[in-house]
N, C-alpha and C positions, 0 to 999 in steps of 0.2 A: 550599947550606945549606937551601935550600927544600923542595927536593926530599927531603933527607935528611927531613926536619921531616915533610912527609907523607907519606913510606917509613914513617914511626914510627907516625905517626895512623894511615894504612891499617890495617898491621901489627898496631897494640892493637884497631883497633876487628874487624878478623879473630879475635883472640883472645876478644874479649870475647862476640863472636856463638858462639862456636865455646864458648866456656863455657855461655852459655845451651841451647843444643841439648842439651848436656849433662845441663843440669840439668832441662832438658825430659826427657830418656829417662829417666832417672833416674826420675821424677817418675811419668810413664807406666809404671813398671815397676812402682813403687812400687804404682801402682793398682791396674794388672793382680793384682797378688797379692794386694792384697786383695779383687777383688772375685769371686778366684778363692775365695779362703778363706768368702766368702761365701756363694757358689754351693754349696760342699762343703756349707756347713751348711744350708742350704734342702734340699738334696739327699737328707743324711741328715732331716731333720724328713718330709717329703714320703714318704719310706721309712717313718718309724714312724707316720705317719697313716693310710697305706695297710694296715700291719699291724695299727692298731688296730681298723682300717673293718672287716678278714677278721674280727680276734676277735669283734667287735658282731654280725658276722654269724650268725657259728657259735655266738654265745652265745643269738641270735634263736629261730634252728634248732633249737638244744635245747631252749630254750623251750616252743618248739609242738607240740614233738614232745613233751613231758610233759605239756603241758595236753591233748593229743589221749588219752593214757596215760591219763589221772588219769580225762578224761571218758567213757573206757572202761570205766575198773575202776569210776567212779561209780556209770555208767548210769542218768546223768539229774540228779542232785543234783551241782549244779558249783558250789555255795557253796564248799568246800573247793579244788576245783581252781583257783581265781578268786583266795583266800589265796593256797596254793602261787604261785602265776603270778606276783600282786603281788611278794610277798615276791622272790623270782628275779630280777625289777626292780631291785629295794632294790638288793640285790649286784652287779649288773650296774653302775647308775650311782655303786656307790663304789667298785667298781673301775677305772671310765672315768675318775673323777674321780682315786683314788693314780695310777694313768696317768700325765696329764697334769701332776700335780702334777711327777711326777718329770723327766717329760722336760724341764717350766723349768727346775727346780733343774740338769739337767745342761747345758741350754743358757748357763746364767747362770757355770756354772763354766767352760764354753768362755770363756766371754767374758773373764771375769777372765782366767783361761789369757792371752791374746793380749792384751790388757790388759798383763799384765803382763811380757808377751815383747814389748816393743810394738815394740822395736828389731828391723830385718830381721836385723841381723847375729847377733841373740841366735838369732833361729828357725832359722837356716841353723845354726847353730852346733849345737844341739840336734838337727837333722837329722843330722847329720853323726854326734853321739856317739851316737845311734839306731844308725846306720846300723853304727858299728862291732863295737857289741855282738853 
């Protein structure tokens, strides 16, 4: 009978470790996805940083290349080219700034998005009806 008695203990407490591990990968899976879905979005943010860095560039560039123009056609009077330049500025930083405005507003809709998918089984599922379209 004894024996029987710790046949059963062994047995549950094998079960019970063998549940946790379980719920350990599970858990670990759980993260990995998200810290994959995480990475994705650094990834893409980090991509449109980079593209806004080229446009600041190229907006630079033509910049000076008009003020170079203006103090050509000036020839010598660069009060006006100095407006022009400022002004150029002006549009330049409300540009940078509807930019970034937008890229929150779509970061924040990601968020909701997975938010409100919070469940894996929702996101696979939605993968899936993706996929068959």
């Amino acid at each position: 009978m004894m024996m029987m008695m710790m046949m059963m203990m062994m047995m549950m407490m094998m079960m019970m470790m063998m549940m946790m591990m379980m719920m350990m990968m599970m858990m670990m899976m759980m993260m990995m996805m998200m810290m994959m879905m995480m990475m994705m979005m650094m990834m893409m943010m980090m991509m449109m940083m980079m593209m806004m860095m080229m446009m600041m560039m190229m907006m630079m560039m033509m910049m000076m290349m008009m003020m170079m123009m203006m103090m050509m056609m000036m020839g010598g009077d660069g009060g006006v080219a100095v407006m022009v330049v400022l002004l150029l500025l002006v549009v330049e930083v409300v540009v940078l700034v509807v930019v970034v405005v937008e890229m929150l507003i779509m970061m924040m809709r990601k968020l909701m998005m997975d938010v409100m998918m919070a469940g894996g089984i929702k996101i696979i599922n939605k993968q899936l009806s993706y996929s068959k379209h």
